[in-house]
N, C-alpha and C positions, 0 to 999 in steps of 0.2 A: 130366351131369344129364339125366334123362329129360324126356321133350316136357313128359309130363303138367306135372312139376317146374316145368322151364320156363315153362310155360302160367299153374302157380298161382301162381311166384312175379310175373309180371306182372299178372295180376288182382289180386293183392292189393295189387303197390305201386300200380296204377290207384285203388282203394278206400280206400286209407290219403291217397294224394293229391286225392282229388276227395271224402273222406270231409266228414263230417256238422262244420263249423266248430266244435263242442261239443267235438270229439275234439282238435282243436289247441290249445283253450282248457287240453284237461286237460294239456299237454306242458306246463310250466314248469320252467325252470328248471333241474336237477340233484337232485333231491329229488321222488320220485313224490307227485302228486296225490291220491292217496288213503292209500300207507304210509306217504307219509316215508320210505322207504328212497331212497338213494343209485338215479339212473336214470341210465344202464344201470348192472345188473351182471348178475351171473351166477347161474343158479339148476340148478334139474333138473325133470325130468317126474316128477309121483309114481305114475302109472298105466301101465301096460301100452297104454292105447290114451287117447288124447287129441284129439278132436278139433277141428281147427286151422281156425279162420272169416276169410273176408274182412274181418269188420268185427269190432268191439266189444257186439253182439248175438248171443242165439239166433236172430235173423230172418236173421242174414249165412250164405251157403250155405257149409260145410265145404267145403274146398276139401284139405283133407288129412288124413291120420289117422297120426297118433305111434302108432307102437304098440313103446318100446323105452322101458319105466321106467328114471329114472336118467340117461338122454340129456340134455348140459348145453343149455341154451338161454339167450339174453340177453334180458334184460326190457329193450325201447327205450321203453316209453310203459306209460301207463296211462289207463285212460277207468272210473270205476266201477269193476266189480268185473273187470272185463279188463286182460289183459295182454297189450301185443305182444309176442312174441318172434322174434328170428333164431336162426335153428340154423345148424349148422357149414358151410352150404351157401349160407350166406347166405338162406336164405328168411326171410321174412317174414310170421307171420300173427297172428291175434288168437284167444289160450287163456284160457278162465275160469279164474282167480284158485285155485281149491282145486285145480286138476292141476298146479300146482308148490310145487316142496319148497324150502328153503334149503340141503339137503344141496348140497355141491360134490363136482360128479365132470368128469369131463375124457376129450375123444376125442384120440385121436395124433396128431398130423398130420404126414405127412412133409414135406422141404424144397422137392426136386424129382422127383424118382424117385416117382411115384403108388406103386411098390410098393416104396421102400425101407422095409428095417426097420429100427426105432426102436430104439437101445441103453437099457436098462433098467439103472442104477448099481447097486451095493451102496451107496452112500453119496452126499451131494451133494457136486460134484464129484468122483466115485467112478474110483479106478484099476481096478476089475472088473465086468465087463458078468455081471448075475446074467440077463438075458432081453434078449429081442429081439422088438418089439412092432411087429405090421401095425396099417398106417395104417386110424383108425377103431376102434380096441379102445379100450373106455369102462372108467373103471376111477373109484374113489373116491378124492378130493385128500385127502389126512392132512396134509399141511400144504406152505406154501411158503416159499423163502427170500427172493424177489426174482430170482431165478437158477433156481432146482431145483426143482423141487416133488415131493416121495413121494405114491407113487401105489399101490394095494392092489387087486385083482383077484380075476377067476377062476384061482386059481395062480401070482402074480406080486404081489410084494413089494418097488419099491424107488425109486430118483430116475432120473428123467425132466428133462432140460436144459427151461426153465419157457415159451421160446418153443416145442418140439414138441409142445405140451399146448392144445389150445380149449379155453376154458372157464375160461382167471382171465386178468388180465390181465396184458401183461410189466410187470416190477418189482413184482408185487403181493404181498404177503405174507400169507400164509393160515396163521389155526393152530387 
């Protein structure tokens, strides 16, 4: 993770921790404060650039800029029309509300080997390896079993073992 990274992701948990009491009021429960959807879960970036604030305002300084539409992030809170989000790196910032999508997509992630590649099945629990996917290749969830999940790409078609996948949870069944 680079300095900057490093840098933003502790301003921001300094900001979410020393944040405005209003903002802890809005955490309840398991059920976001303002959708009713299920908090955390998983969502996507709907824009090419997205910028990522310290706080739950326009007034909180950007402190990072998405710019990979489609990239899964997890919604941890809500305050108003913000949204915290962690990304696959563990950061933590605050995205306005309309630059996420409900579309589910998923980054790779290897076990231990930073650059091992990822076996891509013909089928869930599949005996033929159709690809072989670098850690970090985003691709769209078509659905999951609790185990597997299919996963659809730039050129790549198939199941993914459903822990080598950020962006659903294990055992979580997606369809």
């Amino acid at each position: 993770m680079s300095a900057f990274r490093v840098s933003a992701a502790l301003a921001a948990g300094i900001a979410v921790l020393s944040g405005a009491p209003a903002v802890a009021a809005e955490i309840t429960g398991s059920l976001g404060s303002q959708t009713r959807l299920p908090v955390p879960r998983f969502v996507s970036l709907k824009s090419e650039r997205v910028n990522a604030r310290m706080g739950p305002t326009r007034d909180h300084q950007v402190i990072w800029i998405y710019q990979r539409a489609g990239l899964p992030v997890e919604v941890t809170a809500e305050f108003d029309n913000w949204r915290r989000i962690r990304d696959h790196d563990g950061t933590e910032t605050w995205v306005f509300h309309s630059m996420l999508s409900g579309r589910r997509t998923g980054v790779v992630m290897p076990r231990g080997n930073p650059g091992e590649l990822v076996p891509l099945m013909n089928r869930a629990g599949g005996d033929r390896i159709v690809a072989r996917l670098e850690p970090k290749v985003q691709g769209t969830v078509r659905s999951c079993n609790g185990t597997w999940c299919r996963i659809t790409g730039q050129g790549f078609d198939g199941w993914i073992e459903q822990t080598r996948l950020w962006g659903v949870y294990p055992n979580e069944k997606v369809e």
